[in-house]
C-alpha positions as CSV (number, residue, x, y, z in Angstrom):
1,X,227.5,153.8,106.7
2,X,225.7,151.3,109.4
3,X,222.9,149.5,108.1
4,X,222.2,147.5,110.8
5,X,223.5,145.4,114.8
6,X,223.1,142.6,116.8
7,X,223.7,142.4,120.3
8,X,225.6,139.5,120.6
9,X,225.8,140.3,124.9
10,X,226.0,143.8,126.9
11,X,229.9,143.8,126.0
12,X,230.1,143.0,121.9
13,X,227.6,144.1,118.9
14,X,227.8,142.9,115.2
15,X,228.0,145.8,112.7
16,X,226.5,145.4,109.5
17,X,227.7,147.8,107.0
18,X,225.8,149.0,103.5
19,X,227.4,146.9,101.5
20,X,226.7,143.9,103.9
21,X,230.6,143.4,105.5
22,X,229.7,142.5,109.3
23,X,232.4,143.6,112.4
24,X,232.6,143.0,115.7
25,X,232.7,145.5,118.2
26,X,234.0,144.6,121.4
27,X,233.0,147.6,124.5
28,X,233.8,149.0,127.4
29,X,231.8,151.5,130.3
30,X,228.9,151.6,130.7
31,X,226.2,149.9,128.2
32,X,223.4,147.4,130.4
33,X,220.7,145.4,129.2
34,X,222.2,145.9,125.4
35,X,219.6,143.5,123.8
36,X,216.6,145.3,125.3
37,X,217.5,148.5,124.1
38,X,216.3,150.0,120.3
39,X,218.3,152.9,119.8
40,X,222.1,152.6,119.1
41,X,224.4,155.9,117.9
42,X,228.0,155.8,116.8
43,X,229.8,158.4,117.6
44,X,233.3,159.0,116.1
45,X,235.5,160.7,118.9
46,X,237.1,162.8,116.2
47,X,236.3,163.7,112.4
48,X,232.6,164.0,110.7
49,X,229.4,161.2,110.6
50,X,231.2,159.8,107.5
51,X,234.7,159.1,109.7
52,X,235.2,155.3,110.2
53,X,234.4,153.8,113.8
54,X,238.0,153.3,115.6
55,X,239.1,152.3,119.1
56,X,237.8,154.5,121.7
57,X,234.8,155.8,119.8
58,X,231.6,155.7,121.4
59,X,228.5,153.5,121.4
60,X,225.5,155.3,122.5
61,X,222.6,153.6,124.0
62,X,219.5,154.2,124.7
63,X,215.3,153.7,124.9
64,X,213.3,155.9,122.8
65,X,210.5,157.5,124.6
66,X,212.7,157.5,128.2
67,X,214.3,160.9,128.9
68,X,216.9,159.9,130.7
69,X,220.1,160.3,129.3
70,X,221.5,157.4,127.0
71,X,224.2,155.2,128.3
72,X,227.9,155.6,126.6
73,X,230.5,152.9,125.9
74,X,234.0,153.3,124.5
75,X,234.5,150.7,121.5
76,X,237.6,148.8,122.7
77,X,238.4,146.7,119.9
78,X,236.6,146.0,115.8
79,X,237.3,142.6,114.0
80,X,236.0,141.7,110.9
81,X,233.4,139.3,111.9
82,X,234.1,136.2,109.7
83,X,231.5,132.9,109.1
84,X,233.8,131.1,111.4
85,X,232.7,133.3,114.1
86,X,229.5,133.9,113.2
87,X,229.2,129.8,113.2
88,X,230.3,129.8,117.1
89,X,228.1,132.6,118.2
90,X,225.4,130.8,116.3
91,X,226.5,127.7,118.3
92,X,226.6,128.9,121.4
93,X,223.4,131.0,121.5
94,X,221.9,127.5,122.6
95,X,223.3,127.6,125.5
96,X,223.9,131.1,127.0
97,X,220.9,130.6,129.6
98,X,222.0,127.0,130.4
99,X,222.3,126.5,133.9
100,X,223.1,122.6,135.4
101,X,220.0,122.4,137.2
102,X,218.0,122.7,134.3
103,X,219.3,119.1,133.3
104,X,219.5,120.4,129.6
105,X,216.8,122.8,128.9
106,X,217.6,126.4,128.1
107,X,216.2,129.3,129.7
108,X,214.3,127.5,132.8
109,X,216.5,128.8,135.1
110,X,217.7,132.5,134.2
């Protein structure tokens, strides 16, 4: 029942359900690079495709067209994701490639 994600950074997505309530998924193991890849499966550790996602169910993460093997990642923790939150990671997307010697502008130091 995923409609859609956002990679918020290689450690917590936003899940979108169909009828539009967002979550956020906090992960462990071994997902890199999260906001380059295109391809994300959920895999519920126990039950059918229609079993909700729970703690310790897996992320899988991959590049379509690449055969290696996608990465996996254990979900660690889901939190309705609230416009409070959504407001701060908003906010703060400004200034996640900030570095001081940049005196202020983003991204010219990675």
């Amino acid at each position: 029942m995923i409609q859609g994600w956002k990679v918020l950074n290689d450690s917590t997505l936003v899940v979108t359900d169909r009828v539009g309530k967002k979550f956020r998924l906090s992960l462990t193991g071994a997902c890199h690079d999260l906001q380059f890849q295109t391809a994300l499966a959920f895999k519920p550790f126990g039950g059918s495709g229609l079993s909700c996602l729970t703690r310790n169910d897996a992320v899988l993460v991959s590049l379509p067209g690449y055969d290696s093997p996608p990465e996996r990642c254990l979900i660690s923790r889901i939190d309705d994701y609230t416009a409070a939150m959504e407001n701060a990671d908003e906010t703060a997307e400004g200034t996640l490639y900030h570095h001081p010697d940049t005196h202020g502008e983003i991204g010219a130091i990675p």
